[in-house]
Backbone as XML, in Angstrom:
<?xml version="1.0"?>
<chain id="A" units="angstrom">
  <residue number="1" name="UNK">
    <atom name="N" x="-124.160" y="42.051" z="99.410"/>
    <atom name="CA" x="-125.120" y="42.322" z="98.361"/>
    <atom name="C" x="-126.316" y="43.052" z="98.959"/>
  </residue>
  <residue number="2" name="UNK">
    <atom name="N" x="-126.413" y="43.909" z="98.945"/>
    <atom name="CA" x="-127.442" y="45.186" z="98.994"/>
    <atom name="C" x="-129.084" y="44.236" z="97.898"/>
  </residue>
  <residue number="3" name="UNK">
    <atom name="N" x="-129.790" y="44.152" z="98.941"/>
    <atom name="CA" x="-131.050" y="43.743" z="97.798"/>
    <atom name="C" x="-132.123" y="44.590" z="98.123"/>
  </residue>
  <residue number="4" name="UNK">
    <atom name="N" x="-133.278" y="44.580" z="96.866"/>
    <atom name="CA" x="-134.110" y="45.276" z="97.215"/>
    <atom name="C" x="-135.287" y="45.094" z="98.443"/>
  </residue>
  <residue number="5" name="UNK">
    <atom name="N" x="-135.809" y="45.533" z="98.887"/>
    <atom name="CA" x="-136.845" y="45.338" z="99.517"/>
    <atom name="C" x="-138.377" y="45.055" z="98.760"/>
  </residue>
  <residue number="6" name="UNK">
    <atom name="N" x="-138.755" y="44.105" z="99.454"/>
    <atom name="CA" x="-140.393" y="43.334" z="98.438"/>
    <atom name="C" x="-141.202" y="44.167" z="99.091"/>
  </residue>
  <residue number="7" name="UNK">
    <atom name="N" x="-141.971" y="44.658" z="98.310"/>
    <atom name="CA" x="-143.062" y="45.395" z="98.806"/>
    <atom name="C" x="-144.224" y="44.912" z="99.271"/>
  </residue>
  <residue number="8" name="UNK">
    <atom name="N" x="-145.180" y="45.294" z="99.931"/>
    <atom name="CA" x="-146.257" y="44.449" z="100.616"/>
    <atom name="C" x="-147.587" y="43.967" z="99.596"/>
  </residue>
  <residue number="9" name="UNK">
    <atom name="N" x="-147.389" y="44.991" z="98.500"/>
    <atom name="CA" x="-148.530" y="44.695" z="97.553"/>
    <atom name="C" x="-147.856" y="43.578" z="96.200"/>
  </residue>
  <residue number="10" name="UNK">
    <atom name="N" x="-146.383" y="43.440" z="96.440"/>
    <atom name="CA" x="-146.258" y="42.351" z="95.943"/>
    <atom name="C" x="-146.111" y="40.980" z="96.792"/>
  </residue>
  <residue number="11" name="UNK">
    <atom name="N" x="-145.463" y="40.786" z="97.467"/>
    <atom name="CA" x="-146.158" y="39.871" z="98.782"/>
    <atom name="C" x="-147.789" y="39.645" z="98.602"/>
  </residue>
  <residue number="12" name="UNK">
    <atom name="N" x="-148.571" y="40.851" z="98.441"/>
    <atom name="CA" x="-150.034" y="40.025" z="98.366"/>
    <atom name="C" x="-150.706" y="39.650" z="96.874"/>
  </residue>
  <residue number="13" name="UNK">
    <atom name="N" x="-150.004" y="40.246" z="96.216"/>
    <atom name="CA" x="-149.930" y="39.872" z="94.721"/>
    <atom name="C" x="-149.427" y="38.010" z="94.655"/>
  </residue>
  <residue number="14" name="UNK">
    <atom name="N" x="-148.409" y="38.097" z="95.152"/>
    <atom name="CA" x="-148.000" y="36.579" z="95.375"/>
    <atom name="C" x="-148.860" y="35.462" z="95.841"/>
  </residue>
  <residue number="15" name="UNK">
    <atom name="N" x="-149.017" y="35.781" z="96.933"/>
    <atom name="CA" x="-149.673" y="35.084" z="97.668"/>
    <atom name="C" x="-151.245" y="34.713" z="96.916"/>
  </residue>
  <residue number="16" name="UNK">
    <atom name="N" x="-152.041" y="35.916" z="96.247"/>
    <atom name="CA" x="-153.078" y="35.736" z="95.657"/>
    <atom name="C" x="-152.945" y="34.779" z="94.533"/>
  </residue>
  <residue number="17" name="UNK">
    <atom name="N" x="-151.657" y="34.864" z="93.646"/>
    <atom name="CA" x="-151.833" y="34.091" z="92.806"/>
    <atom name="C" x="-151.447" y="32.820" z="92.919"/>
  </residue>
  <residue number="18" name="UNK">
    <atom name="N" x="-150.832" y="32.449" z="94.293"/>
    <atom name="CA" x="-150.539" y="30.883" z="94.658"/>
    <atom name="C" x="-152.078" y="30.579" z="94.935"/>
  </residue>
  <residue number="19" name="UNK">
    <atom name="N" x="-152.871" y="31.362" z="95.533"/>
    <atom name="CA" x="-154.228" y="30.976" z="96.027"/>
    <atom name="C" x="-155.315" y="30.600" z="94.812"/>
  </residue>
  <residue number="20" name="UNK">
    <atom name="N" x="-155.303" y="31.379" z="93.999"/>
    <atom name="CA" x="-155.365" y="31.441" z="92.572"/>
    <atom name="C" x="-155.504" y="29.761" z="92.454"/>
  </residue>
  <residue number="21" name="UNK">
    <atom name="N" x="-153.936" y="29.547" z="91.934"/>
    <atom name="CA" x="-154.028" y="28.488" z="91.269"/>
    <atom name="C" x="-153.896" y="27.933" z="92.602"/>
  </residue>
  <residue number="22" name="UNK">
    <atom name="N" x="-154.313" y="27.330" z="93.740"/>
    <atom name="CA" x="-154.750" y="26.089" z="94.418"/>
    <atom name="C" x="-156.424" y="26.248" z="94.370"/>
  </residue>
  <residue number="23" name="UNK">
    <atom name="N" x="-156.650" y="26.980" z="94.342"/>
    <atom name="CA" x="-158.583" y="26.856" z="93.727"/>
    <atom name="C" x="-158.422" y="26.117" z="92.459"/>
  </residue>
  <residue number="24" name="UNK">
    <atom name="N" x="-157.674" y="26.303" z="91.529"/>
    <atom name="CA" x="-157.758" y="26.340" z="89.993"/>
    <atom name="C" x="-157.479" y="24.578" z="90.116"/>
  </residue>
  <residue number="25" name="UNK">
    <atom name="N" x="-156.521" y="24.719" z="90.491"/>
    <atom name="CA" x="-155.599" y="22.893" z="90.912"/>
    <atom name="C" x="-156.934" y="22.003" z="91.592"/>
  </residue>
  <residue number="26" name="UNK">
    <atom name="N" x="-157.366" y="22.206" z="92.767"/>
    <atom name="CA" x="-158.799" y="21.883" z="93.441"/>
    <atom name="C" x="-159.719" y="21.582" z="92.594"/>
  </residue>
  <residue number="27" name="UNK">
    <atom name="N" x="-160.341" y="22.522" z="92.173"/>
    <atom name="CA" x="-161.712" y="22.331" z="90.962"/>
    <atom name="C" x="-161.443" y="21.765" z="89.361"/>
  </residue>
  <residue number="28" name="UNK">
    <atom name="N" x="-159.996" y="21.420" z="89.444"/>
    <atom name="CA" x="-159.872" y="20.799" z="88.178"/>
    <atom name="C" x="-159.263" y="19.003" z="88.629"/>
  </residue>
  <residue number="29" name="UNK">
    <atom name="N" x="-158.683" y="18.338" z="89.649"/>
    <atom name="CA" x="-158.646" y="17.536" z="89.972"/>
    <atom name="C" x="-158.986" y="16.726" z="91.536"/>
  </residue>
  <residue number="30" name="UNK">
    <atom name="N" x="-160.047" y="17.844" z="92.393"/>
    <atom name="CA" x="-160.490" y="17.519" z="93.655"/>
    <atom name="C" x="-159.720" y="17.640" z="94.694"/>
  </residue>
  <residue number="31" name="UNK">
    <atom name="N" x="-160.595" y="17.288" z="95.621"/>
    <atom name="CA" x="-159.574" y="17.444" z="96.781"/>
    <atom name="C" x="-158.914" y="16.088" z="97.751"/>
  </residue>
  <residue number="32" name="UNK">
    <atom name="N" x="-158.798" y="15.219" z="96.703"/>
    <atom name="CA" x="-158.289" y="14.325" z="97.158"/>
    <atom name="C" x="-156.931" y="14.367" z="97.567"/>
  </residue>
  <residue number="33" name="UNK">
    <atom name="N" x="-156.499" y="13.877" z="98.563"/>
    <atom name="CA" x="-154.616" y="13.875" z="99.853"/>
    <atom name="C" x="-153.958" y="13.920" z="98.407"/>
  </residue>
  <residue number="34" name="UNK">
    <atom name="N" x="-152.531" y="14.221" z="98.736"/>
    <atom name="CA" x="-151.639" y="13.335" z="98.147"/>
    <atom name="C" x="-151.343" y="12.051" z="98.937"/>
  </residue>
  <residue number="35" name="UNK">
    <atom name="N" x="-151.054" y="11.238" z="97.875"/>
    <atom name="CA" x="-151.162" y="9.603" z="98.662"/>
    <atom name="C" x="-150.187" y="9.681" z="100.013"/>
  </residue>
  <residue number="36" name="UNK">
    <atom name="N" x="-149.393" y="10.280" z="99.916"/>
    <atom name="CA" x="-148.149" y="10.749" z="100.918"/>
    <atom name="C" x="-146.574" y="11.420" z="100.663"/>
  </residue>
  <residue number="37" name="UNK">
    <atom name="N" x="-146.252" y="11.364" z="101.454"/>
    <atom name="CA" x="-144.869" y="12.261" z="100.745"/>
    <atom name="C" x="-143.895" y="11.818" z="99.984"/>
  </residue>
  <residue number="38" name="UNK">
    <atom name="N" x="-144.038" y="10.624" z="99.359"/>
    <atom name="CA" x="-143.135" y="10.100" z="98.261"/>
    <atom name="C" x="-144.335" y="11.108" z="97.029"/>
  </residue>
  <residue number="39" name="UNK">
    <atom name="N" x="-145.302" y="10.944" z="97.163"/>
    <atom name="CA" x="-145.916" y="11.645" z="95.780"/>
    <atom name="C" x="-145.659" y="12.962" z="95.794"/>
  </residue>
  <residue number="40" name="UNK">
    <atom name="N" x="-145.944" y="13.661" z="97.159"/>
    <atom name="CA" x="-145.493" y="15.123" z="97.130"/>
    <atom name="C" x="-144.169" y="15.616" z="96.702"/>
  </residue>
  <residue number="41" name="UNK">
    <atom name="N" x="-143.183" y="14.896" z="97.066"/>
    <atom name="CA" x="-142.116" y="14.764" z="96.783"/>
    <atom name="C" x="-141.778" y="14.920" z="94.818"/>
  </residue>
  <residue number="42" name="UNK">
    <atom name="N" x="-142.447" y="13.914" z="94.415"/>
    <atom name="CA" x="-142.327" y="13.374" z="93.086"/>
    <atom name="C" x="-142.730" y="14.832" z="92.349"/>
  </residue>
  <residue number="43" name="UNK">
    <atom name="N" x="-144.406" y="15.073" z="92.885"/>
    <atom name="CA" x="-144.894" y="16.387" z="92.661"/>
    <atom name="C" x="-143.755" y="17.924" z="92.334"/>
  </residue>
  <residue number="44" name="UNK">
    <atom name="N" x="-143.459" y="18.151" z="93.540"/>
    <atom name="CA" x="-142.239" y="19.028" z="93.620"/>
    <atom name="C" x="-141.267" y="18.637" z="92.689"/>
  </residue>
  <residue number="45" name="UNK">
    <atom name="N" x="-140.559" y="17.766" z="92.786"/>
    <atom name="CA" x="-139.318" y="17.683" z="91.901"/>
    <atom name="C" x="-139.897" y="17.516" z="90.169"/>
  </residue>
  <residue number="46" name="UNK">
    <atom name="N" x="-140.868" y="17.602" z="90.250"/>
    <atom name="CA" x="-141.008" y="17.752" z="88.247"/>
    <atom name="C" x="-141.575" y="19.214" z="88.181"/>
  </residue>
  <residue number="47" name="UNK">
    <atom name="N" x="-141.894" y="19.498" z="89.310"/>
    <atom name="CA" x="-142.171" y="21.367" z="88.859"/>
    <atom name="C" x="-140.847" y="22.144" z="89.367"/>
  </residue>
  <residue number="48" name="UNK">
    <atom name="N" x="-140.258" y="21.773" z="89.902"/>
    <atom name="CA" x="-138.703" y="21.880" z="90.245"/>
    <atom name="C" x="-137.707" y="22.066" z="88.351"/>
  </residue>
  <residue number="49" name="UNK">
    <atom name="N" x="-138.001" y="20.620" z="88.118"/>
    <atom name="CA" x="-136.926" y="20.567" z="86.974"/>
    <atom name="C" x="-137.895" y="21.553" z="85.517"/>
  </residue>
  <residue number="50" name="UNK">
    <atom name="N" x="-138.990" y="21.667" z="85.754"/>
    <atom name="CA" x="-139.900" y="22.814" z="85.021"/>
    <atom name="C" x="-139.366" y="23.903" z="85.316"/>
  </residue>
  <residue number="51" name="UNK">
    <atom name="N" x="-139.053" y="25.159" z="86.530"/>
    <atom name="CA" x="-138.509" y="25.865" z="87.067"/>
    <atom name="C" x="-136.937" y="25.639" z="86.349"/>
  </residue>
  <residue number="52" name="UNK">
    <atom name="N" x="-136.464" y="24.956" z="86.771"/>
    <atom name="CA" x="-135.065" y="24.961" z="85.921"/>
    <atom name="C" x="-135.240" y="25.139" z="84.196"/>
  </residue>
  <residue number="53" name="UNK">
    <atom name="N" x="-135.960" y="24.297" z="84.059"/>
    <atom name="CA" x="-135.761" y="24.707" z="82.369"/>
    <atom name="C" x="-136.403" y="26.043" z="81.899"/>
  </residue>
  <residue number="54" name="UNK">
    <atom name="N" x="-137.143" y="27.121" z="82.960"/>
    <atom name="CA" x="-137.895" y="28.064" z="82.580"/>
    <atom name="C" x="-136.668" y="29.224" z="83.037"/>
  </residue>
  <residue number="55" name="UNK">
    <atom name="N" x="-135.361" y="28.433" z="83.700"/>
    <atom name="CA" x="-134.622" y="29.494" z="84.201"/>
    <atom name="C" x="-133.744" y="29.324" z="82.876"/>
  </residue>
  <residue number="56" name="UNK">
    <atom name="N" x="-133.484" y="28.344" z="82.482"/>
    <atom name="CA" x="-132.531" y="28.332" z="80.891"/>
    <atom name="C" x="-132.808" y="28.651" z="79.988"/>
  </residue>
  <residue number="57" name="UNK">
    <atom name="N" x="-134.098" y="28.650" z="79.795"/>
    <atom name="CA" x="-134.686" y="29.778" z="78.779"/>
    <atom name="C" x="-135.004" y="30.799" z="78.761"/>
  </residue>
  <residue number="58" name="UNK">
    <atom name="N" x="-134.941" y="31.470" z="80.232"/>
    <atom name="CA" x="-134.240" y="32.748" z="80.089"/>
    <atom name="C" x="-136.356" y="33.168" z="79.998"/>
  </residue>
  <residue number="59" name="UNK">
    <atom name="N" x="-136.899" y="32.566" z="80.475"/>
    <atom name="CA" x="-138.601" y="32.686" z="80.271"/>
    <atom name="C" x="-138.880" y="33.358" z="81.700"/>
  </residue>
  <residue number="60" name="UNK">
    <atom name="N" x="-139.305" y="34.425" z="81.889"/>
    <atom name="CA" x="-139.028" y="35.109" z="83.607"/>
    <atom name="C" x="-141.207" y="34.985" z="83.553"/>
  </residue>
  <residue number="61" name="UNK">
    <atom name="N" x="-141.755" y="34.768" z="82.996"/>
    <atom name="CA" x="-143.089" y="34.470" z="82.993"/>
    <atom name="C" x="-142.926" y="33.302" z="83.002"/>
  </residue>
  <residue number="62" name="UNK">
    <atom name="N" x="-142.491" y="32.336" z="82.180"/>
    <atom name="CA" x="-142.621" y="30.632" z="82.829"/>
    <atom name="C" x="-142.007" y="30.471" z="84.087"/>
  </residue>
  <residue number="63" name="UNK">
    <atom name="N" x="-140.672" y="31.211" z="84.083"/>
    <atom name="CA" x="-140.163" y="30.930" z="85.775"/>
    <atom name="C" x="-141.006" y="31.423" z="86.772"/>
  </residue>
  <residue number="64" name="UNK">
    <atom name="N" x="-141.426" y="32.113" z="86.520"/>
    <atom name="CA" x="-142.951" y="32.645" z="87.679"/>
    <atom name="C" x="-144.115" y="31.723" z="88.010"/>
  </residue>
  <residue number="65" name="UNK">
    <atom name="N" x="-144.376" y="31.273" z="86.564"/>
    <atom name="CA" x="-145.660" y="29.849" z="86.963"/>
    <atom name="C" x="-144.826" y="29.088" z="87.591"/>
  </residue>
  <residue number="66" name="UNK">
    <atom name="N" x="-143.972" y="28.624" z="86.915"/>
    <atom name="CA" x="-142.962" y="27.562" z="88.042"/>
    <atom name="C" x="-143.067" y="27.403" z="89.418"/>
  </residue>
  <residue number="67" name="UNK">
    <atom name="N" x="-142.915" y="28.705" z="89.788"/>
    <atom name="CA" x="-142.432" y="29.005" z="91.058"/>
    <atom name="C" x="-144.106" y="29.027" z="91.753"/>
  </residue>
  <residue number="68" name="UNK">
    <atom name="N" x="-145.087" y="29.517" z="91.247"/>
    <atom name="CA" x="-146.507" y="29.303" z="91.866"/>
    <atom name="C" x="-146.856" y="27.689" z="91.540"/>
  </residue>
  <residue number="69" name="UNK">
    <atom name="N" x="-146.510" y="27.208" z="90.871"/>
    <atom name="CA" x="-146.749" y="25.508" z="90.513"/>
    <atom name="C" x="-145.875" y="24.740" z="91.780"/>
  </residue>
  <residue number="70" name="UNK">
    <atom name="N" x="-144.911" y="25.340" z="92.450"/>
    <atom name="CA" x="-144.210" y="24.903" z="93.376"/>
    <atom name="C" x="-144.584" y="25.018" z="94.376"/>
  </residue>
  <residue number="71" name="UNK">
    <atom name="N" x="-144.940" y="26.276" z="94.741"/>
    <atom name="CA" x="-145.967" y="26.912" z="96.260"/>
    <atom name="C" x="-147.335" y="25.627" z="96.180"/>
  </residue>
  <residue number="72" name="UNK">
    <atom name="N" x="-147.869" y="25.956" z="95.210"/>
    <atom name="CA" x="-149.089" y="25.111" z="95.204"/>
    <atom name="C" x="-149.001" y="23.511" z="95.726"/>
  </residue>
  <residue number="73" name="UNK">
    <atom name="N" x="-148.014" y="22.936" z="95.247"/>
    <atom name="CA" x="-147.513" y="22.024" z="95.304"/>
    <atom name="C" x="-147.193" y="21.366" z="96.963"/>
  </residue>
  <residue number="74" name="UNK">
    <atom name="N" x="-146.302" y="22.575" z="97.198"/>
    <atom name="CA" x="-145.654" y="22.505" z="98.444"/>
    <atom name="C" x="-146.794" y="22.705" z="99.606"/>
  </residue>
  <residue number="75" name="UNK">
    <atom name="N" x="-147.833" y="23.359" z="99.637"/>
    <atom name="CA" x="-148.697" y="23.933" z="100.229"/>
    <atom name="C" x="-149.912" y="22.898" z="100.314"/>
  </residue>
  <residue number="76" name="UNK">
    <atom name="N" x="-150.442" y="22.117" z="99.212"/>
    <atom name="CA" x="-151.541" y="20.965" z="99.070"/>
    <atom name="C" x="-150.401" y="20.121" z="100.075"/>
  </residue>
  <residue number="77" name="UNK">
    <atom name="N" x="-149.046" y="19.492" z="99.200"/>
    <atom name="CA" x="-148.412" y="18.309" z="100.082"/>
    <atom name="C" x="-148.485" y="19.026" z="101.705"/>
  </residue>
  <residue number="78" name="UNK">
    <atom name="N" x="-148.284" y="19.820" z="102.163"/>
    <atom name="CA" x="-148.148" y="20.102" z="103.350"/>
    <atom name="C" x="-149.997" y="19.687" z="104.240"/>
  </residue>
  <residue number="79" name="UNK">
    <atom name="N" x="-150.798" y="20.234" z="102.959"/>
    <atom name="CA" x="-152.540" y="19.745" z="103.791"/>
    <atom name="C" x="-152.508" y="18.156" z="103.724"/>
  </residue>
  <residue number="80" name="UNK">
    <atom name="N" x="-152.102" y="18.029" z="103.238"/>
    <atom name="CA" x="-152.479" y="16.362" z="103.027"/>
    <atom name="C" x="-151.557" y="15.302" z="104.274"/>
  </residue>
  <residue number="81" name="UNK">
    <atom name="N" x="-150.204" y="16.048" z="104.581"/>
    <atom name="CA" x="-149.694" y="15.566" z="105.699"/>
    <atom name="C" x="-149.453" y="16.086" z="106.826"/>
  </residue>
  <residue number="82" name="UNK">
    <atom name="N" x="-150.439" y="16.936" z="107.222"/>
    <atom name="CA" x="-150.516" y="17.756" z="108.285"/>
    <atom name="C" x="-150.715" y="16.599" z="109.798"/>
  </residue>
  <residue number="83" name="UNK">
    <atom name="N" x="-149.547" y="17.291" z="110.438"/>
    <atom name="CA" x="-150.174" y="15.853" z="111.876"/>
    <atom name="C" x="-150.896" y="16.837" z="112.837"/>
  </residue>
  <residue number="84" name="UNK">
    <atom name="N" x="-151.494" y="16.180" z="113.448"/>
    <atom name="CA" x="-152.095" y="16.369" z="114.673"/>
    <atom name="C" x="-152.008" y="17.913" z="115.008"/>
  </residue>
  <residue number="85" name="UNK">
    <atom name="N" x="-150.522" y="17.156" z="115.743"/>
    <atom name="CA" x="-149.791" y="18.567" z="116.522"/>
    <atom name="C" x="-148.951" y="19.848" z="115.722"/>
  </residue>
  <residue number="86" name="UNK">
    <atom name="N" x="-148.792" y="20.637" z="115.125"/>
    <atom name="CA" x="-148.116" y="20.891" z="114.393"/>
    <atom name="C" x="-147.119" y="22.305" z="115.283"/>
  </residue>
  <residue number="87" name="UNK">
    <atom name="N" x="-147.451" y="22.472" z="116.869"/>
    <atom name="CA" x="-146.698" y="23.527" z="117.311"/>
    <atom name="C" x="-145.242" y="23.352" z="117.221"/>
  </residue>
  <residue number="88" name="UNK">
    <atom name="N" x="-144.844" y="22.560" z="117.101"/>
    <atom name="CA" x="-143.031" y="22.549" z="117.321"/>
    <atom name="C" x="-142.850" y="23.219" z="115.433"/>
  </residue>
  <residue number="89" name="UNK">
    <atom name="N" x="-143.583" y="22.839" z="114.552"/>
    <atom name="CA" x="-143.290" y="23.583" z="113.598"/>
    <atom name="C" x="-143.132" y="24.982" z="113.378"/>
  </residue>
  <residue number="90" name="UNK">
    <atom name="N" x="-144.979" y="25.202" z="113.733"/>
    <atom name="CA" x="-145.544" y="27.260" z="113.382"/>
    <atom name="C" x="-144.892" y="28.020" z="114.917"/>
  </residue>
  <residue number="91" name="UNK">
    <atom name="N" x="-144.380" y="26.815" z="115.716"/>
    <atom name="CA" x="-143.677" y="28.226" z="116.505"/>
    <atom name="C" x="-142.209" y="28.119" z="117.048"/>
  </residue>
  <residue number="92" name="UNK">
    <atom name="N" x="-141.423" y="27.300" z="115.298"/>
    <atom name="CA" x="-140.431" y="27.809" z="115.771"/>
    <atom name="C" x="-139.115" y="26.887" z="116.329"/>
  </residue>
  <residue number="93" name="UNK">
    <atom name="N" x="-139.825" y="25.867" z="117.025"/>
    <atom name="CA" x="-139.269" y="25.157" z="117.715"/>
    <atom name="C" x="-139.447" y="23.629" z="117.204"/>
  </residue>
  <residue number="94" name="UNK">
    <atom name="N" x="-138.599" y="22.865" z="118.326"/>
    <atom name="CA" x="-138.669" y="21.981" z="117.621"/>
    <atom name="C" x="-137.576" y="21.292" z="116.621"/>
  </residue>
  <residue number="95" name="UNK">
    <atom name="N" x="-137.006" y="19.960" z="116.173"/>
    <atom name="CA" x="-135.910" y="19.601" z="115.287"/>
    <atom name="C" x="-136.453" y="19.810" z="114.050"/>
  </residue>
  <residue number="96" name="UNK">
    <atom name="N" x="-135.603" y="20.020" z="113.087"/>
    <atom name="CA" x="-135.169" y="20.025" z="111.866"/>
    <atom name="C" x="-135.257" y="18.780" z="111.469"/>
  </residue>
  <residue number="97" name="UNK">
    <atom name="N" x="-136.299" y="18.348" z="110.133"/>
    <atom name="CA" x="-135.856" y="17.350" z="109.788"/>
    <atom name="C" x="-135.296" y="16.833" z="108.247"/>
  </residue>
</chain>
């Protein structure tokens, strides 16, 4: 399958509007952790099954919030359980878990 190539101004188009809404997410319910990764978890999987129902309806603008409701998601749970050390992750190495 031959796919297209993403262009860089959509890449930063993206990225702006995940940033977007984690300001938006922030100033409308704080910046309090998620309690831990059973909530992040919980988090994800109901914007997950949102994403699915925005793919059955055939909604390519709801599947888009979806998909930034997921980044956001994925991106807060990741600040909130950030350890210490995080090099075996950002470089690469390191187990799979």
């Amino acid at each position: 399958m031959i796919r297209d190539k993403i262009r860089e101004e959509e890449l930063d188009r993206a990225t702006a509007d995940v940033a977007k809404w984690i300001a938006k997410r922030l100033q409308e319910k704080g910046w309090g952790a998620f309690a831990g990764p059973h909530e992040t978890y919980g988090i994800v999987a109901e914007e997950f099954k949102e994403l699915l129902d925005a793919l059955q309806a055939n909604n390519p603008l709801a599947f888009r919030k979806e998909l930034i409701d997921i980044a956001v998601a994925c991106i807060l749970g990741m600040a909130s359980e950030l350890p210490e050390d995080t090099s075996a992750i950002t470089d690469g190495g390191g187990e799979k878990s």
